[in-house]
N, C-alpha and C positions, 0 to 999 in steps of 0.2 A: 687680555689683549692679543692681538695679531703675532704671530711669530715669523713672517714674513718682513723682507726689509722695508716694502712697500706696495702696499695693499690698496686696493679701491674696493667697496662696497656699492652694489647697483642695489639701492630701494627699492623696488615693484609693489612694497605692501604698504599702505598709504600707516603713517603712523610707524617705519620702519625705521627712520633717521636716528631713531631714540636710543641706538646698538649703535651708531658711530663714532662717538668718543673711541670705541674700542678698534678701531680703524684709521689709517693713515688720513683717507680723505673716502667722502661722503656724496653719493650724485642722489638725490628723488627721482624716479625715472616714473614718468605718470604716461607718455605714450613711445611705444616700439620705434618710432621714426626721430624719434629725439636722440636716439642712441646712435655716438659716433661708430661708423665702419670701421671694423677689427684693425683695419692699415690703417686707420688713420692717426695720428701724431699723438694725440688725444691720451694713447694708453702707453707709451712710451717708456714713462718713467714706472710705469708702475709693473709689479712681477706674479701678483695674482691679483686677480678680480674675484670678488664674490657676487653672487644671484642671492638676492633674498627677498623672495624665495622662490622654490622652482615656482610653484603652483600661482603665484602671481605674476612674474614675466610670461609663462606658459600663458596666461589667461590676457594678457597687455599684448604681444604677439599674434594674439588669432584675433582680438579687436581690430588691430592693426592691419590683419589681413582682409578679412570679412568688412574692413572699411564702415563697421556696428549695424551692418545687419543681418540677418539669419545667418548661420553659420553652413556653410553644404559639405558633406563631402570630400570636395576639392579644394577649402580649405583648411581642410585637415591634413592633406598631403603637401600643400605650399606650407603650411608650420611645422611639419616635419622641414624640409629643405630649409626654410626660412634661418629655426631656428639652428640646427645642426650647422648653417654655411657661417652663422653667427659664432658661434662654440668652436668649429674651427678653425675660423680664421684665428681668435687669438689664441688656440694651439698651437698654430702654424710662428706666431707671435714666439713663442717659448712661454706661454703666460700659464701661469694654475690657476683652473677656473674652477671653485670652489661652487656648489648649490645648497643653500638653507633648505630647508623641508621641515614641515611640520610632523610632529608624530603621532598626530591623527587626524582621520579623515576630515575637511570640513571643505561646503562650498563655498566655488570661488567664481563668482559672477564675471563672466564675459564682456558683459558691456557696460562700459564705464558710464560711470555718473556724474563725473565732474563735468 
């Protein structure tokens, strides 16, 4: 379990709910724009947040950005800022923002199918 006094888990990998027993509380995050802003009230009680996993918020994020179509470029550079102002603010929070990762390569499709 969590060693934190009060943890939130952010799901990005669909089928990722299944590791929440092992966490305070539980959100499914299926699109980047569902996710409450770092200020907002939302993460308050809670003292880390986990991403699980990078590689699927990273990939729910440039959906997000790219609006699901061709990816250019320039949203590559908006997911850099995007995501980083994201990661900050709840630094800025006091929050530990922990990231799942897989420990090996596999892909991670861009546009969503749901």
């Amino acid at each position: 379990g969590s060693t934190s006094e009060k943890t939130l888990l952010l799901s990005f990998e669909k089928g990722g709910l299944e590791r929440a027993d092992l966490y305070s509380d539980a959100v499914d995050v299926s699109q980047w724009g569902d996710l409450p802003n770092p200020n907002s009230p939302f993460y308050k009680e809670y003292d880390t947040i986990i991403i699980d996993t990078l590689a699927s918020a990273v990939s729910c994020c440039l959906y997000y950005i790219s609006q699901g179509k061709r990816v250019s470029i320039k949203d590559y550079g908006e997911l850099s800022r995007v995501f980083k102002d994201y990661c900050d603010g709840l630094n800025r929070l006091g929050k530990n923002v922990i990231f799942l990762a897989h420990s090996e390569k596999h892909e991670v499709p861009i546009v969503d199918d749901q």
